[in-house]
N, C-alpha and C positions, 0 to 999 in steps of 0.2 A: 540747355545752354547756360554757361553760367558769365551771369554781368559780371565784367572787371572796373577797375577805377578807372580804365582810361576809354569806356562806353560813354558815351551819352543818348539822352531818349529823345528826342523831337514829335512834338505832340501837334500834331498841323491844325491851324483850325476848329479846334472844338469852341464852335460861336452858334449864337442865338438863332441867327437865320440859315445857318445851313442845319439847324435839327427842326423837327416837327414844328410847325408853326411861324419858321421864318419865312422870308422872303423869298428862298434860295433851298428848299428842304431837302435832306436825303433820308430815304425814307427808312425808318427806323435808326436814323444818326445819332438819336441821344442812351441809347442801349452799352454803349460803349463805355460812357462814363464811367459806369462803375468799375469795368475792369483798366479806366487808366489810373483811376485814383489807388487800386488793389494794388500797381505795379511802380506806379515811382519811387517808392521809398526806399525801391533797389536800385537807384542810379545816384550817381554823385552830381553827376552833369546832367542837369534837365533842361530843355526849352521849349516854349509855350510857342507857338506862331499863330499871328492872328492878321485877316486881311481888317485893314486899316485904310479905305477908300474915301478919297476928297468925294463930295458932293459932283463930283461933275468927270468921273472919270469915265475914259473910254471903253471899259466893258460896256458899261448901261445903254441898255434900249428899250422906247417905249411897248417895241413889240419884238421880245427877246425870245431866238431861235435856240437859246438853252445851248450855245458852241463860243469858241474864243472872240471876245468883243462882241457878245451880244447874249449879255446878263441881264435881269433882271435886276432893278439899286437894288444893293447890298452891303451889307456890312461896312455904312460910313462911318468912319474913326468918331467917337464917343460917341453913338446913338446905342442902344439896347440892343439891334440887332447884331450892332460889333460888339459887345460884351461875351465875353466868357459863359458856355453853362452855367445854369444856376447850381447844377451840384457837380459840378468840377472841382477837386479840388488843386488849388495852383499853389505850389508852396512858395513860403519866403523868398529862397535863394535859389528860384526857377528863372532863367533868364525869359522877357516876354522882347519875342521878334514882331515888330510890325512891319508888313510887306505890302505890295502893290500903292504905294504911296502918292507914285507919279499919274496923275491923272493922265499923261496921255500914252500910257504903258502898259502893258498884261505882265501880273509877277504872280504865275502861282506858286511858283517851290522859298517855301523856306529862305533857302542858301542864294536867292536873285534879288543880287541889289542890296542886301541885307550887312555883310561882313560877315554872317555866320559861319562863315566857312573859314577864315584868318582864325575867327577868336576861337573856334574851337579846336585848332589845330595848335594856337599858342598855348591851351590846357592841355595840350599831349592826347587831344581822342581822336583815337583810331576807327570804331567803329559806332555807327549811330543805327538807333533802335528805330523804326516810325510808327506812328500809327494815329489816327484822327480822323478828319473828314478834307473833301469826300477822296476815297480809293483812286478814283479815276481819273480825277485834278489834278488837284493840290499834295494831293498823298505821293501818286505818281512821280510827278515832278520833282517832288522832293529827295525820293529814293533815287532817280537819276541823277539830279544834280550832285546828289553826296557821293553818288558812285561815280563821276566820271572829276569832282573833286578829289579822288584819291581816299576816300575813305570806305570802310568795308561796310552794305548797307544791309539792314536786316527790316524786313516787313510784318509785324507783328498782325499778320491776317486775322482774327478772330477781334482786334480793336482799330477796325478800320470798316467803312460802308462806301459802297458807288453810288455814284450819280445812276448812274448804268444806262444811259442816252448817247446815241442807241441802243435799245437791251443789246447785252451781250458786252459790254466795252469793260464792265468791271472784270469780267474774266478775260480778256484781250487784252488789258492791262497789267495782268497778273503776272500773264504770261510774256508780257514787255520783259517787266521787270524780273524778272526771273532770268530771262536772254542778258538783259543789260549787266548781270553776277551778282544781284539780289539772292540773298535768301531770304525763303518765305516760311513763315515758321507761327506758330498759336502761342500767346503769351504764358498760358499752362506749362509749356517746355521752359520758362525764367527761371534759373536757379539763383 
C-alpha cells in the first residue's frame, strides 16, 4: 500500500509503563519500536499520543481488576512512566497528543477530547495509519474513533500488542475492527 501526503500515522501510546517494566505492561510492548521508528519517515503527518493522567484520575485503583476505571496509577503527566520510550524516535515536526486529562474521565482513543480529529481534517488527511500500544485499548479505540470520524483507518498489525485480558480480546478486537471498515494489514506491505 502506498502512503500519500494526505495519510497520516498515529502512533498510540508508545510510553514507559505500558512496555516491560511499567506499571501497566503489555507484554512484549517495546518490540515494536523499532519498526515504528523504520516507518515514519514515510508520512508527512505523524502524531505521537500519549496518556497524560492528573495524579488522582478515575481509572486508578488500589486493587485494579485490569477493565475500564479500574487501572493500576499510570502514566501521570511528567513522571517517567508518562515518558516516551527510550528508543522511540519522535520526530521534530510529530504532533504530541495528550489524552485522558480529565481526572474524572476515561479517554482512551486518540481523537477523545483531543481536537485531533479537526486539525487533521484542516491538513486535508484522509486516511490515518495506527499502531502502538496496547491493541485492545487504546489502539482499538482509536481505529474506531477515526473510522466513524469519517476517515479511512488502517491497523498496522505487526506494530501494535494487546493487553489480551481476557486471553483472547487481542484477537476479538481485531476482528471489531475489521467489522467496524478497518484494514488490517503488516507495515512490510508500506510503500
Amino acid at each position: 500500500m502506498k502512503v500519500d501526503p494526505s495519510d497520516a500515522l498515529i502512533v498510540v501510546d508508545m510510553q514507559n509503563d505500558f512496555c516491560p517494566g511499567g506499571a501497566l505492561p503489555v507484554q512484549k510492548g517495546d518490540v515494536i519500536v523499532p519498526g515504528i521508528n523504520r516507518i515514519h519517515p514515510k508520512f508527512r503527518h505523524k502524531v505521537y499520543s500519549r496518556d497524560w493522567h492528573p495524579p488522582d484520575h478515575c481509572s486508578f485503583s488500589p486493587t485494579p481488576r485490569f477493565e475500564d476505571k479500574s487501572w493500576p496509577v499510570h502514566c501521570v503527566a511528567g513522571t517517567e512512566g508518562a515518558a516516551f520510550h527510550p528508543d522511540l524516535d519522535v520526530p521534530e515536526d510529530a504532533e504530541i497528543v495528550d489524552k485522558a486529562q480529565d481526572p474524572n474521565r476515561e479517554a482512551y482513543s486518540a481523537l477523545d477530547g483531543t481536537g485531533l480529529a479537526e486539525r487533521l481534517r484542516d491538513r486535508g488527511v484522509k486516511r490515518v495509519f495506527v499502531c502502538g500500544l496496547a491493541q485492545d485499548v487504546c489502539v482499538r479505540c482509536t481505529v474506531i474513533d477515526a473510522l466513524h470520524g469519517g476517515f479511512q483507518a488502517v491497523l498496522l498489525t505487526d506494530l501494535t500488542k494487546p493487553v489480551d485480558n481476557p486471553p483472547g480480546a487481542g484477537e476479538r478486537t481485531l476482528g471489531e475492527m475489521r467489522e467496524e471498515g478497518a484494514v488490517l494489514m503488516s507495515s512490510e506491505a508500506l510503500e
